[in-house]
N, CA, C and O atoms as a CHARMM CRD file, in Angstrom:
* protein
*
  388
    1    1 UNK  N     60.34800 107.98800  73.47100 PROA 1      0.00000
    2    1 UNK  CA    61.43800 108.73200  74.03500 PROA 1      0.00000
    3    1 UNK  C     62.68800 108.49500  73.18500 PROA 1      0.00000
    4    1 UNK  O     62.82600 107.36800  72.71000 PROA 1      0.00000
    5    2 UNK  N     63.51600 109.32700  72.96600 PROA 2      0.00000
    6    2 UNK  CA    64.95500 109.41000  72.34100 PROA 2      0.00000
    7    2 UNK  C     65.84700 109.51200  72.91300 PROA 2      0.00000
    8    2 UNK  O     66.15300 110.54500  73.50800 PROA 2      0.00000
    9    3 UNK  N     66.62600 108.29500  72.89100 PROA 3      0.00000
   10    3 UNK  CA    67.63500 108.48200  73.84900 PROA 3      0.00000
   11    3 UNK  C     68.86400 109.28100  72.88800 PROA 3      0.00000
   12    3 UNK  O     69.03200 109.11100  71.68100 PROA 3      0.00000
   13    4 UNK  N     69.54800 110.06800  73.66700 PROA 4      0.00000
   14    4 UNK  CA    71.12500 110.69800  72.85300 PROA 4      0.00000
   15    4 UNK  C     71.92300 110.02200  73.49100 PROA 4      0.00000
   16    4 UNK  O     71.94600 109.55800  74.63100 PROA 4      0.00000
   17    5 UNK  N     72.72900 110.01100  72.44100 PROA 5      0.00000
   18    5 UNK  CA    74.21700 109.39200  72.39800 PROA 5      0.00000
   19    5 UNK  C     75.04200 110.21200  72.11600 PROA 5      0.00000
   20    5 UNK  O     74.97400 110.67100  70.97500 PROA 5      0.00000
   21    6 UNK  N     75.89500 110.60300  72.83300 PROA 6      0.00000
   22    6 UNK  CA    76.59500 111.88600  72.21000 PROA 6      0.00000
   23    6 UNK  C     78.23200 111.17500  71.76400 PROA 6      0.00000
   24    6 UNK  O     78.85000 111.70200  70.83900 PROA 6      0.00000
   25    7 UNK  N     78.83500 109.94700  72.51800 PROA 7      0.00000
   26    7 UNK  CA    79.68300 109.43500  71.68100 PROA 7      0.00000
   27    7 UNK  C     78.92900 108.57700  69.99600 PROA 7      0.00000
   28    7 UNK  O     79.64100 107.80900  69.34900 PROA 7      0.00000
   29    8 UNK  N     77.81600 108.82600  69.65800 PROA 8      0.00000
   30    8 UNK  CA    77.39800 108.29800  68.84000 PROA 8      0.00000
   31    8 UNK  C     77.18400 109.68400  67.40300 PROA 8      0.00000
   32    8 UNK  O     77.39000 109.59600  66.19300 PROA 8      0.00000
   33    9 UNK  N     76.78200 110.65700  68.11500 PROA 9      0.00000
   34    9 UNK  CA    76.60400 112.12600  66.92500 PROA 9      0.00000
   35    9 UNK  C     77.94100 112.56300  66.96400 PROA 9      0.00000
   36    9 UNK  O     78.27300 113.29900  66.03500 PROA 9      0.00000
   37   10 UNK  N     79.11300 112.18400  68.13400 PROA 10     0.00000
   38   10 UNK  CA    80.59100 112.76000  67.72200 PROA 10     0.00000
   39   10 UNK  C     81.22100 111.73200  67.92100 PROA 10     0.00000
   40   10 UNK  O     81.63200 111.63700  69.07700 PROA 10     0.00000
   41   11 UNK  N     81.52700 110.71500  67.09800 PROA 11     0.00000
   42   11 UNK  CA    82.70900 110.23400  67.17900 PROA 11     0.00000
   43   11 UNK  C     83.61400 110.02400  67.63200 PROA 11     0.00000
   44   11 UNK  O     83.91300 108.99000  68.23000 PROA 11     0.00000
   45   12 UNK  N     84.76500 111.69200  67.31100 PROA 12     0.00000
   46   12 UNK  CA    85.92300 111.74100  67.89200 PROA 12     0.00000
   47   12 UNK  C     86.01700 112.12100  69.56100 PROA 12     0.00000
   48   12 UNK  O     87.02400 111.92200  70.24100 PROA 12     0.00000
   49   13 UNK  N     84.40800 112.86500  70.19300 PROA 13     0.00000
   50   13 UNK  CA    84.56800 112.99200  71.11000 PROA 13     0.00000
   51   13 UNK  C     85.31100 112.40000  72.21900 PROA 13     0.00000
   52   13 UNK  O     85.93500 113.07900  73.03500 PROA 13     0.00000
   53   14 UNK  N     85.22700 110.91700  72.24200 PROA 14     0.00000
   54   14 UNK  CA    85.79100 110.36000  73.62100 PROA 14     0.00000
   55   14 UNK  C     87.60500 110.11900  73.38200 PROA 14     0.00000
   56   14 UNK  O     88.51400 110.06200  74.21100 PROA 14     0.00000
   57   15 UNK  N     87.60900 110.02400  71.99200 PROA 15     0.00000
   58   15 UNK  CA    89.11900 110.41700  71.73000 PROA 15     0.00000
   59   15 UNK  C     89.91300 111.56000  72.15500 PROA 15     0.00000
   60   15 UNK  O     90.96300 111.56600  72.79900 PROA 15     0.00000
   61   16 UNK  N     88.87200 113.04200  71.43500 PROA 16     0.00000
   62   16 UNK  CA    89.63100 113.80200  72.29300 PROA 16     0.00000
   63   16 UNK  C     89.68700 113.92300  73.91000 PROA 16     0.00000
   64   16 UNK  O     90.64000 114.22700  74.62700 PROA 16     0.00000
   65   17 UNK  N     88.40300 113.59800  74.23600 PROA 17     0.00000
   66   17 UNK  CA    88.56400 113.39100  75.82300 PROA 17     0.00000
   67   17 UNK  C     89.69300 112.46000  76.42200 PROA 17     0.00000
   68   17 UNK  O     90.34000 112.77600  77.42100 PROA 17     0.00000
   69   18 UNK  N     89.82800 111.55200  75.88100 PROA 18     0.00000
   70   18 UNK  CA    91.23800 110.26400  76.54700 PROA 18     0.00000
   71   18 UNK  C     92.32600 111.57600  76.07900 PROA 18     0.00000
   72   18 UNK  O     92.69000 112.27300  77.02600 PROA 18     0.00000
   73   19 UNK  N     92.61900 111.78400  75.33200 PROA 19     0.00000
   74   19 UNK  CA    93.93500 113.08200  74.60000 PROA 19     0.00000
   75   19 UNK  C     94.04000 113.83400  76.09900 PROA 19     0.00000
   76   19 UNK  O     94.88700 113.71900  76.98500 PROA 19     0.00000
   77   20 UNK  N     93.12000 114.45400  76.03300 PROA 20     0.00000
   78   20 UNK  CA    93.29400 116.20800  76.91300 PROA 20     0.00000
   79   20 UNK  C     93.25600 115.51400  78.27000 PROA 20     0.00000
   80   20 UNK  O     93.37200 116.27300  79.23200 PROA 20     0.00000
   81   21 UNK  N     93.13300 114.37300  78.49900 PROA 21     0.00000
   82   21 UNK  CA    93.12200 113.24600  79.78900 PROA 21     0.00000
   83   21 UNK  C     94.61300 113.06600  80.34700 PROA 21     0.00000
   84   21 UNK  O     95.15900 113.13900  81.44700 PROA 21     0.00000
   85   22 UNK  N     94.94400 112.82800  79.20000 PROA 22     0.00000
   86   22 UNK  CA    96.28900 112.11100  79.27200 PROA 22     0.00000
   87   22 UNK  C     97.51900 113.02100  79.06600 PROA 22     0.00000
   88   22 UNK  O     98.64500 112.57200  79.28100 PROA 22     0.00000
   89   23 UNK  N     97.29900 114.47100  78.59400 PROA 23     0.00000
   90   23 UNK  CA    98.02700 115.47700  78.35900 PROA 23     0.00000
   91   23 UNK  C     98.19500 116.29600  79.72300 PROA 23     0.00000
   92   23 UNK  O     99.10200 117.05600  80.06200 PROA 23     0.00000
   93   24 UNK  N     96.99000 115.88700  80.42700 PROA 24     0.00000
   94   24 UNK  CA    96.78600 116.34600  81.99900 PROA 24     0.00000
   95   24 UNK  C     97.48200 115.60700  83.02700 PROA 24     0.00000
   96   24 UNK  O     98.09700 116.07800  83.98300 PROA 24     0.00000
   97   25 UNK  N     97.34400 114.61100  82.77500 PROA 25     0.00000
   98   25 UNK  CA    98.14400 113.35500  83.05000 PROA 25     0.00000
   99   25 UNK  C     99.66300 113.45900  83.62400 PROA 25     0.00000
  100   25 UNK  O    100.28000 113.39300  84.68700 PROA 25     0.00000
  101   26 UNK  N     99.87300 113.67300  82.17700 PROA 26     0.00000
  102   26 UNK  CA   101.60500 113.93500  82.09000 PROA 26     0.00000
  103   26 UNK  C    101.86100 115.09900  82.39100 PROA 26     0.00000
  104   26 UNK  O    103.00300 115.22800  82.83300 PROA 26     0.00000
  105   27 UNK  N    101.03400 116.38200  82.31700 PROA 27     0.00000
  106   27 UNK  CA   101.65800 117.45600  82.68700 PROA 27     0.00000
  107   27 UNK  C    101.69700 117.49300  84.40900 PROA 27     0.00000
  108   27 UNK  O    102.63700 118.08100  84.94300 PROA 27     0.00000
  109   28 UNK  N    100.67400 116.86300  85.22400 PROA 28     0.00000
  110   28 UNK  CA   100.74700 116.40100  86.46000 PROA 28     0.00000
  111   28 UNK  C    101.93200 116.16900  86.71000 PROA 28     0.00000
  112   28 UNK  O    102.67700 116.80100  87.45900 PROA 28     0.00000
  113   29 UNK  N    102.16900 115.17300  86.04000 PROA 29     0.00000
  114   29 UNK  CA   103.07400 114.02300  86.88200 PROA 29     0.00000
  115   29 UNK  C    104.48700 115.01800  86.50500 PROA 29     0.00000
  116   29 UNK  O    105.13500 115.28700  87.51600 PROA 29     0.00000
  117   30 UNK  N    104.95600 115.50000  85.42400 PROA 30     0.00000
  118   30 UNK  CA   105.93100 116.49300  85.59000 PROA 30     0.00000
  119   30 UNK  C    106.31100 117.51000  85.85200 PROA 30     0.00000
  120   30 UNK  O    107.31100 118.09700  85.43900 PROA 30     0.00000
  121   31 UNK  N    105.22200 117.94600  86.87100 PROA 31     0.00000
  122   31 UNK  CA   104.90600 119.36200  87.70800 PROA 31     0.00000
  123   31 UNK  C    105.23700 118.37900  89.41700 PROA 31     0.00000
  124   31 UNK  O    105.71800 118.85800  90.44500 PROA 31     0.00000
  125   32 UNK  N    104.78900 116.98400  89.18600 PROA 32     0.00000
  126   32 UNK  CA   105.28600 116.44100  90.73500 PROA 32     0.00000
  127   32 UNK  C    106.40100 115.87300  91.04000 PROA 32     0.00000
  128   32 UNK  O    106.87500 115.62400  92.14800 PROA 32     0.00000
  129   33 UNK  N    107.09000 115.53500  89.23400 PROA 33     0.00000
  130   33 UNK  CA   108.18900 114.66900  89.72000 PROA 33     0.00000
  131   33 UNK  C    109.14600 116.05500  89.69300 PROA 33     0.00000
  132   33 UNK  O    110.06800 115.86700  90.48700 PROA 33     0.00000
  133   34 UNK  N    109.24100 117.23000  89.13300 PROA 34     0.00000
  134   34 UNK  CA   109.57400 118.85800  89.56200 PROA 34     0.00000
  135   34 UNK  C    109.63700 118.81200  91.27800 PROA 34     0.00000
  136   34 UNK  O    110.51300 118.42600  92.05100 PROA 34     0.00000
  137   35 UNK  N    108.62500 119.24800  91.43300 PROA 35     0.00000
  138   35 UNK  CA   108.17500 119.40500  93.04800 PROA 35     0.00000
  139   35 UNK  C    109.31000 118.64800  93.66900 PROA 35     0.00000
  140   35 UNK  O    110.28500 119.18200  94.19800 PROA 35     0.00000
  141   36 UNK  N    109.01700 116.81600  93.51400 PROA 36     0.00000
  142   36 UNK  CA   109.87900 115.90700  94.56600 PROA 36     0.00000
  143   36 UNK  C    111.26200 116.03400  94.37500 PROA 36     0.00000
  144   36 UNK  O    112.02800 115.65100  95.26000 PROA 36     0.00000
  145   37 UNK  N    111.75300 116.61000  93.15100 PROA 37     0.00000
  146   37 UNK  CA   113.05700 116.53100  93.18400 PROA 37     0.00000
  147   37 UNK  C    113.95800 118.06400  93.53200 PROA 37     0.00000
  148   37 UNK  O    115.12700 118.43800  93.44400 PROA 37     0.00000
  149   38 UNK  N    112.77200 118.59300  93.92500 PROA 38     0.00000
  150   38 UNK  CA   113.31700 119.72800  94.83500 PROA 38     0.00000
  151   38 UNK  C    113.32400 119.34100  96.28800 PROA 38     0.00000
  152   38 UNK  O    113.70100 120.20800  97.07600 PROA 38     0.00000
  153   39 UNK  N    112.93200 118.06400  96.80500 PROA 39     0.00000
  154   39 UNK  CA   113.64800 118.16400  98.04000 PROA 39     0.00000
  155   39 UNK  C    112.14000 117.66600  98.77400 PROA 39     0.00000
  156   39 UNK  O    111.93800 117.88100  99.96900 PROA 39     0.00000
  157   40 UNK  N    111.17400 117.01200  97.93800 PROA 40     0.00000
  158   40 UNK  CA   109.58500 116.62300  98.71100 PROA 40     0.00000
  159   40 UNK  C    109.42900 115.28100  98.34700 PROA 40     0.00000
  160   40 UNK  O    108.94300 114.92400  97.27300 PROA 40     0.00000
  161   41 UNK  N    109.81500 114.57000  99.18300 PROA 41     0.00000
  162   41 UNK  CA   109.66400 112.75800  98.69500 PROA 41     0.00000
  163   41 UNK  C    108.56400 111.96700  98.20700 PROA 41     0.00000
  164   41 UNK  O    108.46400 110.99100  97.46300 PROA 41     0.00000
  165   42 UNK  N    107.57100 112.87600  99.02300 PROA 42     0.00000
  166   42 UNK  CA   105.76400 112.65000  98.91700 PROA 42     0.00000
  167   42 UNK  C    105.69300 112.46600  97.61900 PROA 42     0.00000
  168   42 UNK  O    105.34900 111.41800  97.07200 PROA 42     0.00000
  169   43 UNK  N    105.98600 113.38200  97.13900 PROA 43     0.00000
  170   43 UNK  CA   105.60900 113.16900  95.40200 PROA 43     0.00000
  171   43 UNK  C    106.05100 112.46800  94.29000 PROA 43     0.00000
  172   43 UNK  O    105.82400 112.59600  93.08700 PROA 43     0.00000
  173   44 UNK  N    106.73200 111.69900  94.94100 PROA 44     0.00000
  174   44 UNK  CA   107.16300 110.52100  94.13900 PROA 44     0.00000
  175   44 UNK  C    106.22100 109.48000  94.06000 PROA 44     0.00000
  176   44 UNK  O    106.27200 108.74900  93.07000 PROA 44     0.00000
  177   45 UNK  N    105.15400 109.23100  95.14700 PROA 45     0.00000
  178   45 UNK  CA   104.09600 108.63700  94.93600 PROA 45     0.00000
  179   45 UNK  C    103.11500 109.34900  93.95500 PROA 45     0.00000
  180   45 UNK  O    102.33300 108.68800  93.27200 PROA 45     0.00000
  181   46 UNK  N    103.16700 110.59800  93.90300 PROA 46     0.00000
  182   46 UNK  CA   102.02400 111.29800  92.58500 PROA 46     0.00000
  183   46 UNK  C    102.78900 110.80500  91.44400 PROA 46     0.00000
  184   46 UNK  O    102.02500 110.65900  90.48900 PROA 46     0.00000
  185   47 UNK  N    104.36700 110.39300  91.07500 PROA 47     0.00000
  186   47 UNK  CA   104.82200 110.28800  89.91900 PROA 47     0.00000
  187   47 UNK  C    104.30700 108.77500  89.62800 PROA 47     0.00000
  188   47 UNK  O    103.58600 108.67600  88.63400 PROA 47     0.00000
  189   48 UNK  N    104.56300 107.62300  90.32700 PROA 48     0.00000
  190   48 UNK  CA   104.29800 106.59400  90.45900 PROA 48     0.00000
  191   48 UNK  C    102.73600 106.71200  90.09200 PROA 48     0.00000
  192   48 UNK  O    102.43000 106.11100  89.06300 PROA 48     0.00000
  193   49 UNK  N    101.86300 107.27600  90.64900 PROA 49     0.00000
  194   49 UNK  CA   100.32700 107.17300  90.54800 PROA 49     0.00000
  195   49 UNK  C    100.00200 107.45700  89.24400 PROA 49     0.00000
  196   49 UNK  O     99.01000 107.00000  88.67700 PROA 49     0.00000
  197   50 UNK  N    101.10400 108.47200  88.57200 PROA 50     0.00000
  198   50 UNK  CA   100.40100 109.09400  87.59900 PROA 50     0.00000
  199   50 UNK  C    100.97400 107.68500  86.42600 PROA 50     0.00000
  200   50 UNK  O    100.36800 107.34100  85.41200 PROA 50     0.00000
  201   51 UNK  N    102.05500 107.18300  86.86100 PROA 51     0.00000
  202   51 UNK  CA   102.23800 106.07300  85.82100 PROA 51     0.00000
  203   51 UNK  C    101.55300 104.81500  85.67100 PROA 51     0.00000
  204   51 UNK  O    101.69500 103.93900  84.81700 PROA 51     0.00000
  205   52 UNK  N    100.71300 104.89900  86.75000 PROA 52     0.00000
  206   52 UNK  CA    99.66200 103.55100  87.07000 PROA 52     0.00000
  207   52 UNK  C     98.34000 103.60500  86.18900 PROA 52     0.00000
  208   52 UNK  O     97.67900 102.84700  85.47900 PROA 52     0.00000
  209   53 UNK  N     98.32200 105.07800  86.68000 PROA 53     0.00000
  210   53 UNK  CA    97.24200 105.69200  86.16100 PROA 53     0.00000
  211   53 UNK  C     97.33600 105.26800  84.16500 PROA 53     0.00000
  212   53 UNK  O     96.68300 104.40000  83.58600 PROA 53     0.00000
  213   54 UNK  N     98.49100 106.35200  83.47400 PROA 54     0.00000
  214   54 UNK  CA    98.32900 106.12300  82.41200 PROA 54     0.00000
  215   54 UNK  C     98.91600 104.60900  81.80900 PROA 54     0.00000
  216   54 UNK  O     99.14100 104.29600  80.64000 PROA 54     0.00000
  217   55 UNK  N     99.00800 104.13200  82.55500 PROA 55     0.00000
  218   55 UNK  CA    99.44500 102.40800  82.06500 PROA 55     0.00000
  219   55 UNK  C     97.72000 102.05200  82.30700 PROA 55     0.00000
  220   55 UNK  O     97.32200 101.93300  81.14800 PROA 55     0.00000
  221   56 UNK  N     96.87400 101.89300  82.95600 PROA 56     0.00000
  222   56 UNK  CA    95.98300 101.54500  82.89200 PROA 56     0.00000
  223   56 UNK  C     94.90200 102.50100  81.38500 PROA 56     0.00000
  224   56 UNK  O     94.29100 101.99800  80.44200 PROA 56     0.00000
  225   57 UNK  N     95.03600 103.60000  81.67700 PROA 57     0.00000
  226   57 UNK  CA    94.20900 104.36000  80.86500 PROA 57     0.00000
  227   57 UNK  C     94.72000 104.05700  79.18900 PROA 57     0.00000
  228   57 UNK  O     93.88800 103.90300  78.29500 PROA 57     0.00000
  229   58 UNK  N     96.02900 104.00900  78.97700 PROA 58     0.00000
  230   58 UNK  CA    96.65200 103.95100  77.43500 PROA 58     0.00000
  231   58 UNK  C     96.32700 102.35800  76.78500 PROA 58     0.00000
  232   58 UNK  O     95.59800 101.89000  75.91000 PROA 58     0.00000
  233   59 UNK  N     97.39400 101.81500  77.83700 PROA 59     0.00000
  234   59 UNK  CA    97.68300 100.53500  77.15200 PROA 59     0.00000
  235   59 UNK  C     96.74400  99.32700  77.56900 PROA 59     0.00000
  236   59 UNK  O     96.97900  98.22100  77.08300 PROA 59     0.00000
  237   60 UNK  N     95.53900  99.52000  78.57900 PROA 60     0.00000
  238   60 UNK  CA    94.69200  98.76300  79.14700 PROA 60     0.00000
  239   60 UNK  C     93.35300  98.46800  78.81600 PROA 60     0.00000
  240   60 UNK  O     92.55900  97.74800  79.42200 PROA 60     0.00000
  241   61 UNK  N     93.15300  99.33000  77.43600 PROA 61     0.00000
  242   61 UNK  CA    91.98900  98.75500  76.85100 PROA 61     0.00000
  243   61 UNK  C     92.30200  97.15300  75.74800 PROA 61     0.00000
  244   61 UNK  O     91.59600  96.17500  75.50200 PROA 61     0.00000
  245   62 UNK  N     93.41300  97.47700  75.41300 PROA 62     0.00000
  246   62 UNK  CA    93.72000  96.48500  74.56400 PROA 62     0.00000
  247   62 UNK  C     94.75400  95.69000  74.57600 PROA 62     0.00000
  248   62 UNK  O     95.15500  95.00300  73.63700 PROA 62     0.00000
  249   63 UNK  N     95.31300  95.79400  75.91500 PROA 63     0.00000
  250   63 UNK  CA    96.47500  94.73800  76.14500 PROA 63     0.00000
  251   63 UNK  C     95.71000  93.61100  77.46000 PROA 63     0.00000
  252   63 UNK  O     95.60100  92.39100  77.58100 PROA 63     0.00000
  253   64 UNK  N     95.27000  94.90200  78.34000 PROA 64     0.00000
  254   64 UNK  CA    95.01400  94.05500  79.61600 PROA 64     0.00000
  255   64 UNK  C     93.70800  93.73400  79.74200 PROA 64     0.00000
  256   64 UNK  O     92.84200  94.07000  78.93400 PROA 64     0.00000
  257   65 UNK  N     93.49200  92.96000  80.93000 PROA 65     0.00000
  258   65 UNK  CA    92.12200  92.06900  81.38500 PROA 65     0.00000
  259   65 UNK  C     91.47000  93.48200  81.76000 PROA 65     0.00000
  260   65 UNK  O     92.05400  94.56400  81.68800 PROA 65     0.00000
  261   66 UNK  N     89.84900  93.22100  82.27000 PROA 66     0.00000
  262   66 UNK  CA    89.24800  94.77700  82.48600 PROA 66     0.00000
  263   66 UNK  C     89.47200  94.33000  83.80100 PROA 66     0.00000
  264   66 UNK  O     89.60700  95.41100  84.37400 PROA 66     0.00000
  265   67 UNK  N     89.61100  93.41300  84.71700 PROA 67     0.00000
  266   67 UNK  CA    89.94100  93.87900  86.00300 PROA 67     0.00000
  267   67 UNK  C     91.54600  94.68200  86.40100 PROA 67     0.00000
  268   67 UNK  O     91.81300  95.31100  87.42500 PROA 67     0.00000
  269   68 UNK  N     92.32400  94.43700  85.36800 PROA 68     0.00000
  270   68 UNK  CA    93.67100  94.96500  85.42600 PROA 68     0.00000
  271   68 UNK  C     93.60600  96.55700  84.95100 PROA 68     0.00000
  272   68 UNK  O     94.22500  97.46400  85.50700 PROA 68     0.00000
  273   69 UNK  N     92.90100  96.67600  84.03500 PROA 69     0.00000
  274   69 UNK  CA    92.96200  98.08200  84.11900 PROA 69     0.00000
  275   69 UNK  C     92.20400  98.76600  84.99900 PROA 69     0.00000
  276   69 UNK  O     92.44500  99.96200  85.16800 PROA 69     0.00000
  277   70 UNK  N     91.10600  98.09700  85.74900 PROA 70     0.00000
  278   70 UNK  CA    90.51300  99.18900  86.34700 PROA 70     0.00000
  279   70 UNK  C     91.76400  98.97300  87.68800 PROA 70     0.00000
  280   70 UNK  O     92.61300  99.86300  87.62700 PROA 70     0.00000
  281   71 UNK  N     91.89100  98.42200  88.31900 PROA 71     0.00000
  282   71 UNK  CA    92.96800  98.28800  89.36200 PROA 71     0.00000
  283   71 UNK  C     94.13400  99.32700  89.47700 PROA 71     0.00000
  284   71 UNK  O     94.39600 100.04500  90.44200 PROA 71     0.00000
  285   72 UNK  N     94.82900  99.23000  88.16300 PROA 72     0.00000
  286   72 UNK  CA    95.49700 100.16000  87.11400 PROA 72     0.00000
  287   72 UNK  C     95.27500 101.62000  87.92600 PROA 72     0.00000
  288   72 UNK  O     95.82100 102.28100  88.80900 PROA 72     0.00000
  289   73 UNK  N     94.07300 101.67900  87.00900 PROA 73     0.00000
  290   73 UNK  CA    93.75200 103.08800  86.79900 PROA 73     0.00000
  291   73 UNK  C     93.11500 103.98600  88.25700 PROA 73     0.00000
  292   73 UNK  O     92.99500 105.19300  88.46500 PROA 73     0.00000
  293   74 UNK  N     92.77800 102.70900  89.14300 PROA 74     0.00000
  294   74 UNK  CA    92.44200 103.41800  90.48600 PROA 74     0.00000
  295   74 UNK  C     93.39000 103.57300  91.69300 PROA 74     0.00000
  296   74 UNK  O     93.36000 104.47100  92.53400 PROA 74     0.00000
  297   75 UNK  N     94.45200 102.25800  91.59800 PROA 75     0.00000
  298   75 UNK  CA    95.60200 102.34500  92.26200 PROA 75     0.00000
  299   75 UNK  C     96.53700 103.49200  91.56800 PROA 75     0.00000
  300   75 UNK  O     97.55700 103.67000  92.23500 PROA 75     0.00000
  301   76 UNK  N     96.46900 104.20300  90.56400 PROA 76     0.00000
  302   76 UNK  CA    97.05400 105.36900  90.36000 PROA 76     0.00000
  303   76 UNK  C     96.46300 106.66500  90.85000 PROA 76     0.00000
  304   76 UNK  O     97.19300 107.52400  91.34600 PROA 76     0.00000
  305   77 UNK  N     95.28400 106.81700  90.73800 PROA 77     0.00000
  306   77 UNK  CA    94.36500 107.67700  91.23400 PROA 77     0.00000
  307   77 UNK  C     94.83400 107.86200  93.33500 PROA 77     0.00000
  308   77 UNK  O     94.98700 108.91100  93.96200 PROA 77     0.00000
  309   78 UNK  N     94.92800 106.43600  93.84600 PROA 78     0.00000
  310   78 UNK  CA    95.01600 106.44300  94.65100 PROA 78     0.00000
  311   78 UNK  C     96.47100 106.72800  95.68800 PROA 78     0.00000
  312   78 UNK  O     96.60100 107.13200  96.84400 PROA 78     0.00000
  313   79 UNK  N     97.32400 106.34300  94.74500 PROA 79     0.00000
  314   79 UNK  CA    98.60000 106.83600  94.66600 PROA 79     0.00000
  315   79 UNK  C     98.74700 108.64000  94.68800 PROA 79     0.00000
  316   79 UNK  O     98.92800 109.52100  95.52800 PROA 79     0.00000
  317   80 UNK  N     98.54800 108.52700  93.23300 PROA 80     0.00000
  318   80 UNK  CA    98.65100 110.40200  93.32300 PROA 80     0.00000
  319   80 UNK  C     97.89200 111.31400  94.07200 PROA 80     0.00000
  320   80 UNK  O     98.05600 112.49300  93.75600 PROA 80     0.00000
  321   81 UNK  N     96.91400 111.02200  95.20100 PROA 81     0.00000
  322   81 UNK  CA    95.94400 111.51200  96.16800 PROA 81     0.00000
  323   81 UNK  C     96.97800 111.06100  97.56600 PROA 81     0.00000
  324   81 UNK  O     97.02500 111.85600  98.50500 PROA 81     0.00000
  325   82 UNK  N     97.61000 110.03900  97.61900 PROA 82     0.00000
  326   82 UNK  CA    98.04500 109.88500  99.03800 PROA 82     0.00000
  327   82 UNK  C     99.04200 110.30200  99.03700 PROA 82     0.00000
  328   82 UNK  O     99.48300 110.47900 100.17300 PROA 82     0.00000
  329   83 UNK  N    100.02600 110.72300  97.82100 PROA 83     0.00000
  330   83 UNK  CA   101.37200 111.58400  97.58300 PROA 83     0.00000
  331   83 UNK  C    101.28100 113.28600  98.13600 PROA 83     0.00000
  332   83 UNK  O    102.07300 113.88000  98.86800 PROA 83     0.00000
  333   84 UNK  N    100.05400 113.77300  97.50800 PROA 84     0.00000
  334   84 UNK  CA    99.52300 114.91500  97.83100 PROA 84     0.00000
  335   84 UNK  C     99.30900 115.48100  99.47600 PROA 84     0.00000
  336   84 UNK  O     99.60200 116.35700 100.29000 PROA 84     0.00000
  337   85 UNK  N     98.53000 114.18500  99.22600 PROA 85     0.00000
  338   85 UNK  CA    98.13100 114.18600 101.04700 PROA 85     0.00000
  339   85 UNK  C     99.26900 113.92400 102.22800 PROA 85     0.00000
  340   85 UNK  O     99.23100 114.36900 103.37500 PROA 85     0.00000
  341   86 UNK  N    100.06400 113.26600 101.76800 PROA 86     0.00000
  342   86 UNK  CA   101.12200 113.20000 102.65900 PROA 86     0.00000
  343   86 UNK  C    101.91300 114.40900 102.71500 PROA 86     0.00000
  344   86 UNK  O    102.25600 114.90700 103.78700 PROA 86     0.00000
  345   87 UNK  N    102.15500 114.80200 101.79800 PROA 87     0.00000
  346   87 UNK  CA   103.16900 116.26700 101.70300 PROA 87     0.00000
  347   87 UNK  C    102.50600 117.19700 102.28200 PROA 87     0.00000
  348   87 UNK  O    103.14900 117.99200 102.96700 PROA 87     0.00000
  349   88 UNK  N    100.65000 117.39600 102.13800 PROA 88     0.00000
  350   88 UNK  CA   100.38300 118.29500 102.77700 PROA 88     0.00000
  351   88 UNK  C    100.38700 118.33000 104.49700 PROA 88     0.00000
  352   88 UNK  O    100.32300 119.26500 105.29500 PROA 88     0.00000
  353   89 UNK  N    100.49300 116.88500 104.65800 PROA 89     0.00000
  354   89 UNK  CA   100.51400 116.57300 106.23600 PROA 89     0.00000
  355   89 UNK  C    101.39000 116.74300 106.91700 PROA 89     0.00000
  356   89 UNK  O    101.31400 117.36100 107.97900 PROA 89     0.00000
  357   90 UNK  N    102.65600 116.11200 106.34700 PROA 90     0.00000
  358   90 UNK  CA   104.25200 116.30400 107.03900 PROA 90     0.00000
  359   90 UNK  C    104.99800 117.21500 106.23900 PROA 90     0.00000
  360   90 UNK  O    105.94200 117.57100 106.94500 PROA 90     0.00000
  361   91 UNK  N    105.04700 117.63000 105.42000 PROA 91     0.00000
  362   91 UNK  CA   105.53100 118.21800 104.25000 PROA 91     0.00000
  363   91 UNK  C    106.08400 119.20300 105.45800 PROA 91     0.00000
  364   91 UNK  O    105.73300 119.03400 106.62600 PROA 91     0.00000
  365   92 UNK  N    106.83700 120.07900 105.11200 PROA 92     0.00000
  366   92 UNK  CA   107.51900 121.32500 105.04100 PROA 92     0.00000
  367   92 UNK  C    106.41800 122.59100 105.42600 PROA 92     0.00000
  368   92 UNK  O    105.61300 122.74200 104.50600 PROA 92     0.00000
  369   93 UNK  N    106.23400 123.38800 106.39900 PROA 93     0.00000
  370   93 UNK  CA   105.14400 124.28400 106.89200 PROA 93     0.00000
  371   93 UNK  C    105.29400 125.14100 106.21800 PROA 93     0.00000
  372   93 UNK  O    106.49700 125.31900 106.02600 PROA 93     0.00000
  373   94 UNK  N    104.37800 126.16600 105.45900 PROA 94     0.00000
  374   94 UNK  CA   104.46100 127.05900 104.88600 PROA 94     0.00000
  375   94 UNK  C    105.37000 128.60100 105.34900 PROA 94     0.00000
  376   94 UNK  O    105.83700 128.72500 106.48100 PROA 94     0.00000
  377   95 UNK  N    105.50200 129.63500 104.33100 PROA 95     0.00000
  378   95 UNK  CA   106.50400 130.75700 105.16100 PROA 95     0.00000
  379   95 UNK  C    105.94300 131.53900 104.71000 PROA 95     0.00000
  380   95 UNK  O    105.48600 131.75900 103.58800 PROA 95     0.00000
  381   96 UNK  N    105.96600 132.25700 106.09200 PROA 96     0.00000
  382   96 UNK  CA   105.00700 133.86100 106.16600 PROA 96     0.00000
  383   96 UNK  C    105.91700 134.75900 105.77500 PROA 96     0.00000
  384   96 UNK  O    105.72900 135.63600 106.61800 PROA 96     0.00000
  385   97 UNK  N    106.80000 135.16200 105.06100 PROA 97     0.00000
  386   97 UNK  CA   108.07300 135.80900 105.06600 PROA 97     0.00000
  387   97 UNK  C    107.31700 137.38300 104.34000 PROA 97     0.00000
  388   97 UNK  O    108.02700 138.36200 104.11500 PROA 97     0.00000
């Protein structure tokens, strides 16, 4: 049997994947810290999440312990999901106008 490796026949693959990761990342987080500073507090936890997030994902392969980045990278995840979720809960009701 043959196993494939596909970070092994492409290289740059998982590079560009962390890239278009992290370009998503940031465009998130400045589409939420937008949002909160129109007047939605919730999303200041998506801004926060998203900085947990890429502090774990950037600088956490090679600065930090692997329990620190995964912590990192899930307490951001978990952040920017309960920012969301809160706004959609108490947030401001939509207008039928």
């Amino acid at each position: 049997m043959i196993e494939l490796d596909l970070a092994a026949q492409h290289p740059l693959l998982p590079l560009l994947a962390q890239i278009l990761l992290v370009y998503l990342a940031s465009l998130g987080s400045v589409v939420a810290a937008r949002v909160a500073w129109q007047g939605r507090p919730a999303y200041w936890l998506a801004v926060l999440g998203v900085f947990l997030f890429l502090l774990g994902a950037l600088w956490g392969r090679g600065t930090l312990a692997g329990g620190t980045t995964f912590t990192a990278v899930a307490a951001g995840l978990a952040l920017a999901i309960v920012g969301v979720a809160l706004d959609l809960l108490f947030g401001p009701p939509f207008s039928t106008k």
